[in-house]
C-alpha positions as protocol buffer text, in pm:
chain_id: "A"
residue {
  index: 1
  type: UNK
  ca { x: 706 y: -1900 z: -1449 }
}
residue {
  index: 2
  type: UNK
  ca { x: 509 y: -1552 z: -1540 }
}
residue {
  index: 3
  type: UNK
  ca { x: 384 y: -1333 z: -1221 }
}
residue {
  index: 4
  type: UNK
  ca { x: 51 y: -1350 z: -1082 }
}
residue {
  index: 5
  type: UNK
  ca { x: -10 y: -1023 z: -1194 }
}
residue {
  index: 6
  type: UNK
  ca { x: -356 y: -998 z: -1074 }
}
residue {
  index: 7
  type: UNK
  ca { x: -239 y: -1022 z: -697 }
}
residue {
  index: 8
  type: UNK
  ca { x: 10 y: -744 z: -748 }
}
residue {
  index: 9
  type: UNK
  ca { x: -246 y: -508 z: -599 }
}
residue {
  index: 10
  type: UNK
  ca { x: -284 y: -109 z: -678 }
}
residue {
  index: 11
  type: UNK
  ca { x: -361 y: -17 z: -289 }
}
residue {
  index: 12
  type: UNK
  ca { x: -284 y: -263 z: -81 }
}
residue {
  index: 13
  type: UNK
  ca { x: -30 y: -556 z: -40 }
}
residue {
  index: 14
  type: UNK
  ca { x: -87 y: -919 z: -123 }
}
residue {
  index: 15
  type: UNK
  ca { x: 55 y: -1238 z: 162 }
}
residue {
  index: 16
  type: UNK
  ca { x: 327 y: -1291 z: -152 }
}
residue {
  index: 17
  type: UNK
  ca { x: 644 y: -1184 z: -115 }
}
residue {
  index: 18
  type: UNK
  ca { x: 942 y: -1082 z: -322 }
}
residue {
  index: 19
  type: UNK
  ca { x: 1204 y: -1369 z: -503 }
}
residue {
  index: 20
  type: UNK
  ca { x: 1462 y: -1392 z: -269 }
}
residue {
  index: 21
  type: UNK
  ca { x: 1781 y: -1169 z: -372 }
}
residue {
  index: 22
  type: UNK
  ca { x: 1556 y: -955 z: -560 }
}
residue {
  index: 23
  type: UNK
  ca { x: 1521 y: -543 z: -569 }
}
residue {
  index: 24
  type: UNK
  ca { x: 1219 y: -361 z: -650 }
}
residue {
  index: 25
  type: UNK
  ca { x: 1172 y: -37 z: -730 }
}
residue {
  index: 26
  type: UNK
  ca { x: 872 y: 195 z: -700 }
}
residue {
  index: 27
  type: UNK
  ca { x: 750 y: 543 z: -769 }
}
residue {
  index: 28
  type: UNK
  ca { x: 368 y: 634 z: -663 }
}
residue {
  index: 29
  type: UNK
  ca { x: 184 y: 943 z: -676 }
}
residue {
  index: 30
  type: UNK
  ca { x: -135 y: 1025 z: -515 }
}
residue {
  index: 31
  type: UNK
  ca { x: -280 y: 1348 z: -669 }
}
residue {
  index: 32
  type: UNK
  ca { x: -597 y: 1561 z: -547 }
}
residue {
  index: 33
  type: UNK
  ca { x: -783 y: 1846 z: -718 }
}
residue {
  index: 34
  type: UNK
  ca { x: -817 y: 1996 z: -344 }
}
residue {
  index: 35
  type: UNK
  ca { x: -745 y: 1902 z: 7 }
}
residue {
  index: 36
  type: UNK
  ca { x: -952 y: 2030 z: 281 }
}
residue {
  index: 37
  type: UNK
  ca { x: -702 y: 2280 z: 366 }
}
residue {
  index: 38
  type: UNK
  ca { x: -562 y: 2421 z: 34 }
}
residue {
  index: 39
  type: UNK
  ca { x: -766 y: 2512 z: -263 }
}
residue {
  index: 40
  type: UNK
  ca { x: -532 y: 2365 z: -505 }
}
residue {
  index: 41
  type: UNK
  ca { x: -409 y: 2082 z: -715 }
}
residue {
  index: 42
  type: UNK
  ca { x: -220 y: 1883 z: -484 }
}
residue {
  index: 43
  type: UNK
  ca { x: -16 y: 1581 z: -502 }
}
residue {
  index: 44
  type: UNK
  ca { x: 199 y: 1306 z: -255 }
}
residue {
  index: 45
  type: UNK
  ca { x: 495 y: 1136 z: -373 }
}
residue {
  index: 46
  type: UNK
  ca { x: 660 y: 839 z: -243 }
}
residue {
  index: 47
  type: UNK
  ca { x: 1009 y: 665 z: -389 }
}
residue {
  index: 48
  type: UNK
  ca { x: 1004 y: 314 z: -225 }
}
residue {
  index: 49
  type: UNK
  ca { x: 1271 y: 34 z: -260 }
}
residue {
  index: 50
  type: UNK
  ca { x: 1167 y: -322 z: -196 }
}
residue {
  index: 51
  type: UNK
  ca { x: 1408 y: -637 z: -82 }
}
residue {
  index: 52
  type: UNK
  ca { x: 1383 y: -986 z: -92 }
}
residue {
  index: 53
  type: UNK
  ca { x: 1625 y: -1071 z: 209 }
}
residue {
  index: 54
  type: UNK
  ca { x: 1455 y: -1416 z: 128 }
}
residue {
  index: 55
  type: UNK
  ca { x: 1173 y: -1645 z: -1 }
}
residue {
  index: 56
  type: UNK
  ca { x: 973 y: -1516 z: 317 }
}
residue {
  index: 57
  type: UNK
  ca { x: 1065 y: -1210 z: 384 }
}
residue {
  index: 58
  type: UNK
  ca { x: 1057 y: -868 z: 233 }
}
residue {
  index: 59
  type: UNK
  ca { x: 1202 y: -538 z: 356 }
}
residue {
  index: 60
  type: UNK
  ca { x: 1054 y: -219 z: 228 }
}
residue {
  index: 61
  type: UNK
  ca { x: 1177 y: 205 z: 305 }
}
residue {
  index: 62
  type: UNK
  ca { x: 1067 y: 472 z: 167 }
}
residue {
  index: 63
  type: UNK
  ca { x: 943 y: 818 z: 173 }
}
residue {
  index: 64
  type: UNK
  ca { x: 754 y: 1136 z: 125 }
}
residue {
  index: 65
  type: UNK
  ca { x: 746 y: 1500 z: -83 }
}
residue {
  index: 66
  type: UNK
  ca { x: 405 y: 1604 z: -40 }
}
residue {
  index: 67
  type: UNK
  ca { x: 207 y: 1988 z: -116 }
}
residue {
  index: 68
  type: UNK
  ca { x: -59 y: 1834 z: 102 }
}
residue {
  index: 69
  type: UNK
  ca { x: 2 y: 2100 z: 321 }
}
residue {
  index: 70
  type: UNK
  ca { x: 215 y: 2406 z: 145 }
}
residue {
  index: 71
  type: UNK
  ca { x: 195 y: 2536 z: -144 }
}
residue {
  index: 72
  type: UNK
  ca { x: 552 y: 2415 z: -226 }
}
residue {
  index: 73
  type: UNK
  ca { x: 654 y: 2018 z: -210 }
}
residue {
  index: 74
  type: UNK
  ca { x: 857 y: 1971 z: 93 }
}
residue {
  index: 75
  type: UNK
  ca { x: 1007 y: 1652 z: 238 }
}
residue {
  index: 76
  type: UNK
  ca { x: 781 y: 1494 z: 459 }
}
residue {
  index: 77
  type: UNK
  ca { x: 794 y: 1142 z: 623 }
}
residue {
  index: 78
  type: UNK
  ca { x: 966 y: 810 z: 618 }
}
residue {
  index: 79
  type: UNK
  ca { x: 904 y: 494 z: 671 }
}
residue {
  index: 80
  type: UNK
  ca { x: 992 y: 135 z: 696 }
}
residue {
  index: 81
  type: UNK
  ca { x: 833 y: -186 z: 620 }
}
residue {
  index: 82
  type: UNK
  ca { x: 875 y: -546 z: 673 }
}
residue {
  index: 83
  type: UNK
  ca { x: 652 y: -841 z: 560 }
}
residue {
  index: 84
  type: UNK
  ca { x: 686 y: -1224 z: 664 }
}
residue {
  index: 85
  type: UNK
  ca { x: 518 y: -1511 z: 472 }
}
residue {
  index: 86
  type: UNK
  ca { x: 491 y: -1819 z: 727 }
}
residue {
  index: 87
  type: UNK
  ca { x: 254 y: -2019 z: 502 }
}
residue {
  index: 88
  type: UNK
  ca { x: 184 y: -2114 z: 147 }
}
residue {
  index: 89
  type: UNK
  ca { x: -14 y: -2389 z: -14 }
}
residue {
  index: 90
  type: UNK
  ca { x: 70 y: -2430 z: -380 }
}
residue {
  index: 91
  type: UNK
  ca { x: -132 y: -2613 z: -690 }
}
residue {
  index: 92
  type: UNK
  ca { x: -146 y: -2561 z: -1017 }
}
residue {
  index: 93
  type: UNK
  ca { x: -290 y: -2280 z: -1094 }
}
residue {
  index: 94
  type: UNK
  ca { x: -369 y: -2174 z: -734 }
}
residue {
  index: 95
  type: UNK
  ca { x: -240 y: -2076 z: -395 }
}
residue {
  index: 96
  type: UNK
  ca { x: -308 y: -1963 z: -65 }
}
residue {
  index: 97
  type: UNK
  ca { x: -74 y: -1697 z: 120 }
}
residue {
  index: 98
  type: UNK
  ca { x: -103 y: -1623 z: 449 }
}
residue {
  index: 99
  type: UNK
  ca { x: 148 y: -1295 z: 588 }
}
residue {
  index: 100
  type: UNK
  ca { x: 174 y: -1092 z: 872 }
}
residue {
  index: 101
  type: UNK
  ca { x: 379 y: -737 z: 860 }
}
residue {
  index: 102
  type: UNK
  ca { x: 481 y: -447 z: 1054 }
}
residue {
  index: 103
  type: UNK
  ca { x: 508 y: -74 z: 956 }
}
residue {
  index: 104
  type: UNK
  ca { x: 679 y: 216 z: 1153 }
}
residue {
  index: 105
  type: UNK
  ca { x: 643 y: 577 z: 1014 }
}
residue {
  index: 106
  type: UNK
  ca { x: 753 y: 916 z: 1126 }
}
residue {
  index: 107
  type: UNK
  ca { x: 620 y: 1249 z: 969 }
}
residue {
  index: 108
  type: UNK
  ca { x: 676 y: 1637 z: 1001 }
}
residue {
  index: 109
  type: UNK
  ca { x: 349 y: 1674 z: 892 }
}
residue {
  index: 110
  type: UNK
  ca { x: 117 y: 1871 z: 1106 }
}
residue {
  index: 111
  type: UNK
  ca { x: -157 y: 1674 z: 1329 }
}
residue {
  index: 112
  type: UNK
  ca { x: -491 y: 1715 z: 1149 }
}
residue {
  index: 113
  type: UNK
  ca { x: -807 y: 1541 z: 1080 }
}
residue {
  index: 114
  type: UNK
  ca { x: -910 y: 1236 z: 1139 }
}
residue {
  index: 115
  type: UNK
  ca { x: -803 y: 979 z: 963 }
}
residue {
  index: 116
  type: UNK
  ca { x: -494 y: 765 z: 1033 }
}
residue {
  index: 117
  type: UNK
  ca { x: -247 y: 726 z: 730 }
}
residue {
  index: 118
  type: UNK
  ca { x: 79 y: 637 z: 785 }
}
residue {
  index: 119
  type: UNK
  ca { x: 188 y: 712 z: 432 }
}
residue {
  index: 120
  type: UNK
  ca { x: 269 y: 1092 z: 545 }
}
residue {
  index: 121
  type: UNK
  ca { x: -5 y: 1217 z: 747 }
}
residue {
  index: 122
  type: UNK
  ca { x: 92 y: 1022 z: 1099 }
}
residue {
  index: 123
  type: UNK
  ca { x: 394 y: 894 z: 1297 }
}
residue {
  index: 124
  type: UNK
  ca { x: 274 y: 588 z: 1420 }
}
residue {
  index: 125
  type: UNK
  ca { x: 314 y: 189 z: 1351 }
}
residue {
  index: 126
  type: UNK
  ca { x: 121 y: -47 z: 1228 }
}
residue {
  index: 127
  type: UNK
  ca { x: 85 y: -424 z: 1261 }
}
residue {
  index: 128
  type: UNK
  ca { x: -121 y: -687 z: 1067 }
}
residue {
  index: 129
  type: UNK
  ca { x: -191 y: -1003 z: 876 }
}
residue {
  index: 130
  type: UNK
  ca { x: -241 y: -1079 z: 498 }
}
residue {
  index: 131
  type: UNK
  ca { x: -446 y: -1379 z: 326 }
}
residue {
  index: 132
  type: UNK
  ca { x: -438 y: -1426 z: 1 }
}
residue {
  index: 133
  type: UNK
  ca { x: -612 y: -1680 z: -224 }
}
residue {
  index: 134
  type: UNK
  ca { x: -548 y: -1722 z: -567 }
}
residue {
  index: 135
  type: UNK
  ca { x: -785 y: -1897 z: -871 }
}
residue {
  index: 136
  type: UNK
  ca { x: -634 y: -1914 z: -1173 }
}
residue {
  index: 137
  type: UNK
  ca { x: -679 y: -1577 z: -1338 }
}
residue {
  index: 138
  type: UNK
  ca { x: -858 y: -1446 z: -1025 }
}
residue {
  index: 139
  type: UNK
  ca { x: -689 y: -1314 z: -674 }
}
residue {
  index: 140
  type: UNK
  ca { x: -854 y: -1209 z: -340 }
}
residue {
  index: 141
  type: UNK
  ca { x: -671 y: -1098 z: -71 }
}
residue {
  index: 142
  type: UNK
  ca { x: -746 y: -928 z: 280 }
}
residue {
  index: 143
  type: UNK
  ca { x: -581 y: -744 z: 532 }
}
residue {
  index: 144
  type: UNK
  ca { x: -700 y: -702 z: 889 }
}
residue {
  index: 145
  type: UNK
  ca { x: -408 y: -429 z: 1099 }
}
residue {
  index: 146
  type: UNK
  ca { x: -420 y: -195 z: 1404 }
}
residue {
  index: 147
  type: UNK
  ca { x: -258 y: 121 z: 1383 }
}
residue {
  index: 148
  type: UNK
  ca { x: -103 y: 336 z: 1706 }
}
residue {
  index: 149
  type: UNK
  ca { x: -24 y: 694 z: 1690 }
}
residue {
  index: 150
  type: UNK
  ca { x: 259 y: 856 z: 1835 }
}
residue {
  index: 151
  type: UNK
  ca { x: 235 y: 1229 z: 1892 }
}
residue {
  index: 152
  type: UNK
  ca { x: 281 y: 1419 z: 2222 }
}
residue {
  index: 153
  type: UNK
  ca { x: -96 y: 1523 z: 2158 }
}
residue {
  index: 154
  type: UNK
  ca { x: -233 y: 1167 z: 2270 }
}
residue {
  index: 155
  type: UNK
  ca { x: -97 y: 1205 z: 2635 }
}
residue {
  index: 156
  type: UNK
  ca { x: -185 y: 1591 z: 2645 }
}
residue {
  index: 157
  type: UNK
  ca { x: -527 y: 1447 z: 2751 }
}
residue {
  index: 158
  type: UNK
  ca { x: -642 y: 1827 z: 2873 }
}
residue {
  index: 159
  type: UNK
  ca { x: -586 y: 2058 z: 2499 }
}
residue {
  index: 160
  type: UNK
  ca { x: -599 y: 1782 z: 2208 }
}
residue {
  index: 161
  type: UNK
  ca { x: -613 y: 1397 z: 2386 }
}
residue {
  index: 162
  type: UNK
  ca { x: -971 y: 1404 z: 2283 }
}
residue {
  index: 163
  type: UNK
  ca { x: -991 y: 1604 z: 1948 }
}
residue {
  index: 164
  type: UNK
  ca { x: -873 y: 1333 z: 1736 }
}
residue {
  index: 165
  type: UNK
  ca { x: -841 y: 945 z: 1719 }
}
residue {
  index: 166
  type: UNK
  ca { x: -494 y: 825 z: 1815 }
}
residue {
  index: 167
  type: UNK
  ca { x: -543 y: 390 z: 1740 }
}
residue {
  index: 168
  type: UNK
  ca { x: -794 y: 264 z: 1448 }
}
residue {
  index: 169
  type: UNK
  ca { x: -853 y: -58 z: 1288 }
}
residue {
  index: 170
  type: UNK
  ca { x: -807 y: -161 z: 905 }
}
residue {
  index: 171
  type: UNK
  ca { x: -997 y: -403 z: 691 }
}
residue {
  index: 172
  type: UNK
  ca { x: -959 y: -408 z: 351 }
}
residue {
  index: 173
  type: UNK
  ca { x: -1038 y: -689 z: 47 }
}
residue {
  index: 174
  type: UNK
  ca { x: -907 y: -662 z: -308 }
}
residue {
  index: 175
  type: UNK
  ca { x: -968 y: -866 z: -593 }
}
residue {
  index: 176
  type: UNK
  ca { x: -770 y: -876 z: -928 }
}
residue {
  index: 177
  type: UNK
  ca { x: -878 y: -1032 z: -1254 }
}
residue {
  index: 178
  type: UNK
  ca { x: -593 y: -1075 z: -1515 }
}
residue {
  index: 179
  type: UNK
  ca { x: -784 y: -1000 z: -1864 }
}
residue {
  index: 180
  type: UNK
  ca { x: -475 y: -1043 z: -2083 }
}
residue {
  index: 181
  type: UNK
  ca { x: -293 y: -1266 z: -2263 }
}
residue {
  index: 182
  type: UNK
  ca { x: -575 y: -1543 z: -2217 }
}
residue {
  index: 183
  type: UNK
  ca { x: -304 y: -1776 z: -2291 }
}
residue {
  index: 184
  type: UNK
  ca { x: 137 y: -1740 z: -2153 }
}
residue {
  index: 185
  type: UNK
  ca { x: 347 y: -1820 z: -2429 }
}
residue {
  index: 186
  type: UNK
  ca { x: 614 y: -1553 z: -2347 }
}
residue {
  index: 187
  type: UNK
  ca { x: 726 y: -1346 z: -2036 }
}
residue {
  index: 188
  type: UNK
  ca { x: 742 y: -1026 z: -2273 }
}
residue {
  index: 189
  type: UNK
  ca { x: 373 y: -1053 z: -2334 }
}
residue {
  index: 190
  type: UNK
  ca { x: 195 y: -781 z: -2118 }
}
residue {
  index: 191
  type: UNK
  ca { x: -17 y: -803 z: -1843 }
}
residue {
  index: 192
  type: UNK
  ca { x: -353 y: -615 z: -1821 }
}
residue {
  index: 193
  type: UNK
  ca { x: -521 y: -656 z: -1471 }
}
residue {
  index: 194
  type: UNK
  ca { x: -856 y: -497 z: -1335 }
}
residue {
  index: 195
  type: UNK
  ca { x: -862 y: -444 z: -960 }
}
residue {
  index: 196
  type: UNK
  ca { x: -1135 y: -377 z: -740 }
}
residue {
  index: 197
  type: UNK
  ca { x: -1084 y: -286 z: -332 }
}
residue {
  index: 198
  type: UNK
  ca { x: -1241 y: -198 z: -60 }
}
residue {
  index: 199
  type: UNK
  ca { x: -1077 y: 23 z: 194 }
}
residue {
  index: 200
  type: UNK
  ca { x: -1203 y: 70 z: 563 }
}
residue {
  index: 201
  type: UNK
  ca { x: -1149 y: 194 z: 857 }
}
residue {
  index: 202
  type: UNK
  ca { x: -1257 y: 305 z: 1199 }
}
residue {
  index: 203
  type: UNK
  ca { x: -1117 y: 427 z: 1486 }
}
residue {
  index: 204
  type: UNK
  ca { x: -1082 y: 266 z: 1833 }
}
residue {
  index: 205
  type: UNK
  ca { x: -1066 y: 542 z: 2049 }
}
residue {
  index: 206
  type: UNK
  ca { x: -1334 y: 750 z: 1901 }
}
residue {
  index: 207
  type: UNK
  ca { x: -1718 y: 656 z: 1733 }
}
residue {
  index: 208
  type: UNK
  ca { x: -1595 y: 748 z: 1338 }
}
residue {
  index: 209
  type: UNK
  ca { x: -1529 y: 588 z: 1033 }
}
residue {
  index: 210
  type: UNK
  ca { x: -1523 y: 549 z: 680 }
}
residue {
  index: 211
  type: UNK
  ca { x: -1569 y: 312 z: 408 }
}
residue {
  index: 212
  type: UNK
  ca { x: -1372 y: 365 z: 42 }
}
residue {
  index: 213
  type: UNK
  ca { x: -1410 y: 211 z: -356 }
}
residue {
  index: 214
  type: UNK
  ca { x: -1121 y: 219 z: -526 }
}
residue {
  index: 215
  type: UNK
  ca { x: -1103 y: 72 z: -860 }
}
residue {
  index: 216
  type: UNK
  ca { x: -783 y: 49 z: -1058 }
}
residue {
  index: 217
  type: UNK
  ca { x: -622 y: -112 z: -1395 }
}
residue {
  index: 218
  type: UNK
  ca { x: -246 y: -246 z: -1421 }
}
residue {
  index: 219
  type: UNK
  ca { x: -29 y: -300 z: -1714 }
}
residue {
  index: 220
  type: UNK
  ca { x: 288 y: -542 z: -1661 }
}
residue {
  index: 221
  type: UNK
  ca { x: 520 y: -461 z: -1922 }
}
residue {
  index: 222
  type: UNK
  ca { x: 840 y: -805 z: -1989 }
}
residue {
  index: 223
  type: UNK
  ca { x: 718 y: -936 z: -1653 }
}
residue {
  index: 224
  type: UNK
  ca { x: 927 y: -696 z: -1404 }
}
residue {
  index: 225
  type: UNK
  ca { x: 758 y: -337 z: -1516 }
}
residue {
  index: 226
  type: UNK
  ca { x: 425 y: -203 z: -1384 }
}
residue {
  index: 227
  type: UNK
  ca { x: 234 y: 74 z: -1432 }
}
residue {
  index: 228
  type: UNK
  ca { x: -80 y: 123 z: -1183 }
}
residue {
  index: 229
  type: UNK
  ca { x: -351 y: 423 z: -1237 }
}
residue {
  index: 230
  type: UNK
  ca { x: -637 y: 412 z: -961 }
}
residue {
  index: 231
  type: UNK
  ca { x: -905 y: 616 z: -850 }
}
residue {
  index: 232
  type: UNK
  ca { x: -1012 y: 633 z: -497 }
}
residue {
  index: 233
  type: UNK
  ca { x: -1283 y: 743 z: -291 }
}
residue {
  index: 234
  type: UNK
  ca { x: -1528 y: 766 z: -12 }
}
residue {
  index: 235
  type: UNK
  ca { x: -1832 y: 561 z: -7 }
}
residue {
  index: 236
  type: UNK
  ca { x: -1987 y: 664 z: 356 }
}
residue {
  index: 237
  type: UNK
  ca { x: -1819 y: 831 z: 653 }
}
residue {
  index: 238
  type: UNK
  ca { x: -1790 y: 1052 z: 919 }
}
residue {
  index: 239
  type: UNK
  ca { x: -1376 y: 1107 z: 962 }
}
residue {
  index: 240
  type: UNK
  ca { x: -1249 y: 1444 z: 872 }
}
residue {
  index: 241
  type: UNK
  ca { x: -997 y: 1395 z: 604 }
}
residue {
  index: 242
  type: UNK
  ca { x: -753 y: 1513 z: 424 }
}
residue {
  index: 243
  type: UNK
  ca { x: -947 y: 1433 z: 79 }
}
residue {
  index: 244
  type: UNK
  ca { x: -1218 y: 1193 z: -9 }
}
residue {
  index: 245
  type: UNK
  ca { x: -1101 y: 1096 z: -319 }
}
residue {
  index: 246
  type: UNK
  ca { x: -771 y: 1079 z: -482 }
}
residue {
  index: 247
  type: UNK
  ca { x: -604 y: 939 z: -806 }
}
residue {
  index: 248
  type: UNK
  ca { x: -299 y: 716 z: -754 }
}
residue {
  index: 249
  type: UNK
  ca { x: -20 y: 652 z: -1071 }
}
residue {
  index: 250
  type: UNK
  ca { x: 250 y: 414 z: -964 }
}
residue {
  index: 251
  type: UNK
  ca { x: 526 y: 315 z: -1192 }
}
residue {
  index: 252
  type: UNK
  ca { x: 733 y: -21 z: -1047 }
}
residue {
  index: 253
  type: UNK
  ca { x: 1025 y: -229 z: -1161 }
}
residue {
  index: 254
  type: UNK
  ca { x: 1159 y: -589 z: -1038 }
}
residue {
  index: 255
  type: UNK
  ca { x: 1595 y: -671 z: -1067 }
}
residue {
  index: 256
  type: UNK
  ca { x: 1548 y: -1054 z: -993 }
}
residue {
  index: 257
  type: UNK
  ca { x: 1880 y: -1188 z: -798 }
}
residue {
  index: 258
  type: UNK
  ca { x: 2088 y: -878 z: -776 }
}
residue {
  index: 259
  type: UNK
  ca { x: 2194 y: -968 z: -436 }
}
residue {
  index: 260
  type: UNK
  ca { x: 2330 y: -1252 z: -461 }
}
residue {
  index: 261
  type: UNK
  ca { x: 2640 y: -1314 z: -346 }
}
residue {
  index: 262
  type: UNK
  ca { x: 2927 y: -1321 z: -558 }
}
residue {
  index: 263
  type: UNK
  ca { x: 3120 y: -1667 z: -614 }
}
residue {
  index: 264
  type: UNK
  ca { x: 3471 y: -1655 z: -561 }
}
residue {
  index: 265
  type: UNK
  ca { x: 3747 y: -1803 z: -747 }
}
């Protein structure tokens, strides 16, 4: 059966999970001409390992080495991830996903701006749910989360409780179109998917916000190897942030049933 390759999203994470038993492995990179603290090319890079403990559940860690905020990379955050599937309706051709997930992070990062990113900039964690629909060569999805910060700043109500937001809301919707092969007739045929998403958020504790386009392209090399390049960026807002617009290369690779459990003799 070939992947849905056009719910394998660029920035966000479809209801599907991984094959039970399965590993996957990812690099990602988010690079930046500038931040709004160093005059310099910048970049962000996160290793990430994804399991399939089962057909519903996947487990995801990872990590940071960021210059975000040096001029030399330094280790920065981890994190860990864990998504649960608790209902799918399959046809031919067509499915709907529903997830719900759960994110902790913590980060030696120092506390800036305004935004709330758990992917190196915040220690925090994040809960949410996942629906994803899928039309033959055509996927939506959207995610709806809450994020809490966790930084001896949001109880030091007197110096910094009420310089920055410390809990925000997340609403995002991605759609993928999967442009080639028009027709399967082998799972070494690659994968060319267009991606479009929409990337929100807005703070609970404070009046600011922003709104981001991100538009992407995917190439799925034998049906376990992808390569992601994205481009990101604001589209109205009034958060201070770290940048406003990023590029994002990801490079991703599936081991179906390496888990499993050995039989013995």
């Amino acid at each position: 059966m070939p992947l849905f390759g056009q719910e394998l999203y660029v920035f966000n994470e479809p209801a599907s999970t991984l094959p039970a038993r399965s590993l996957n492995f990812k690099l990602k990179n988010h690079l930046v001409q500038q931040t709004n603290l160093l005059n310099q090319f910048s970049f962000r890079t996160t290793p990430q390992v994804f399991m399939g403990v089962n057909k519903n559940l996947t487990i995801r860690l990872g990590g940071t080495v960021s210059s975000m905020y040096s001029t030399l990379p330094k280790v920065e955050s981890f994190h860990v991830y864990a998504k649960y599937r608790f209902l799918s309706r399959d046809a031919i051709h067509r499915h709907f996903r529903l997830a719900g997930y759960m994110e902790a992070a913590r980060t030696n990062a120092p506390f800036m701006n305004d935004e709330i990113n758990l992917g190196g900039d915040r220690s925090g964690v994040e809960a949410g749910l996942i629906l994803t629909q899928l039309w033959n060569k055509f996927a939506l999805s959207s995610t709806i989360s809450q994020t809490q910060v966790f930084h001896y700043y949001r109880w030091d109500k007197v110096r910094h409780g009420v310089l920055h937001p410390f809990t925000s809301a997340q609403f995002t919707i991605s759609g993928g179109y999967l442009v080639f092969p028009r027709t399967y007739t082998s799972y070494k045929q690659t994968n060319f998917n267009l991606y479009l998403e929409l990337l929100t958020q807005r703070a609970l504790d404070r009046s600011l916000y922003y709104v981001d386009l991100a538009p992407a392209f995917q190439l799925i090399f034998s049906s376990k190897t992808k390569l992601n390049v994205g481009y990101r960026f604001q589209v109205k807002g009034d958060m201070k942030r770290m940048m406003q617009e990023s590029w994002l290369l990801s490079l991703e690779t599936s081991f179906l049933g390496v888990l499993k459990k050995k039989v013995k003799d």
